[in-house]
C-alpha angles and dihedrals in degrees: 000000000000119000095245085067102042094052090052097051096041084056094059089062098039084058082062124019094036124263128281128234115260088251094064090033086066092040093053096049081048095055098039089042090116097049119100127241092248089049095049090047091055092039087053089051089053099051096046078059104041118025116100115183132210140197094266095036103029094152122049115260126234085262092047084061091048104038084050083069095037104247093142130068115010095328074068094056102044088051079050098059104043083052084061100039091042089048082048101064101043100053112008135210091313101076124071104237133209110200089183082244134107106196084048090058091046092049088050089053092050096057093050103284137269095319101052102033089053093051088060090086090062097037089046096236101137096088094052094037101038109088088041086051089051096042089049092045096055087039086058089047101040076052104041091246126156142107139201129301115314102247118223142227098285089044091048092057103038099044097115095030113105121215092219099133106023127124115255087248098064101043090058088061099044085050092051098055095036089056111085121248113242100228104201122211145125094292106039116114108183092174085082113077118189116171120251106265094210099196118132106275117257112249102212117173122189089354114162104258086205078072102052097109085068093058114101111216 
């Protein structure tokens, strides 16, 4: 989002709800970096609709911004999925992916990792898997959970393989797959780095999403 919009939009608010000290105003464009222009603009609308302030909120919070646009709750997880299945169907099982979230990472982990959960497009799994992959993704939220970027095929099989020896070209391209691709969507936060965890994924199948916070990834 670039600042000429956010200070427009932030404006608009100001007209209605009372301006925010300098201090806020920096913590909120901190917070929103990673939102695009269209879906400030749309987060700003809905809150001129909807917001109604009160004594003790009487400017929207940093929440108020992402559940108008529905990035909390279900409207979250759904977002969620068509990133993966999206991401699926770009690049496949082969490339390492970075979803700029944690507990998606986790959720991925849960169901087998990267590789398997983007084959269930082709194997036609989705429709049976998609309700268990949403319970245990808000269950990893509601708990804190998450870990690094899920690796892909390429990374799985060369973790321990050194490049000594190879050709430059070669290595460029082993670096290349083994960097995780950055999958940008409404949900994605890239400010916030936690280190790949590269033990095997766990295959749970018909695991109670209510116990994910059990699980060790």
């Amino acid at each position: 989002m670039t600042e000429e919009n956010f200070m427009l939009g932030m404006a608009s608010l100001f007209t209605l709800f009372g301006k925010i000290s300098d201090d806020s105003l920096k913590l909120y464009r901190n917070i929103l970096r990673k939102i695009s222009d269209e879906q400030f603009g749309s987060m700003v609308e809905n809150l001129i609709m909807t917001f109604k302030p009160t004594s003790q909120v009487p400017f929207p919070l940093p929440a108020h911004f992402t559940e108008s646009v529905g990035l909390s709750g279900e409207k979250r997880a759904i977002a969620a999925i068509n990133a993966v299945t999206n991401a699926a169907e770009r690049l496949g099982g082969w490339y390492s992916v970075d979803f700029g979230d944690p507990a998606l990472h986790e959720a991925i982990n849960h169901f087998g990792g990267w590789p398997e959960v983007c084959s269930w497009g082709n194997k036609g799994q989705w429709q049976y898997n998609e309700r268990k992959f949403i319970e245990a993704y808000l269950a990893i939220l509601a708990n804190g959970g998450g870990c690094g970027p899920v690796a892909g095929n390429f990374e799985i099989g060369n973790l321990d393989k050194s490049t000594a020896g190879w050709d430059e070209a070669k290595k460029i391209a082993y670096k290349n797959m083994m960097t995780p691709k950055k999958i940008e969507w409404v949900g994605a936060d890239f400010s916030k780095r936690i280190e790949s965890k590269r033990e095997e994924p766990k295959q749970i199948r018909g695991g109670e999403p209510s116990k994910i916070s059990e699980v060790s990834i």
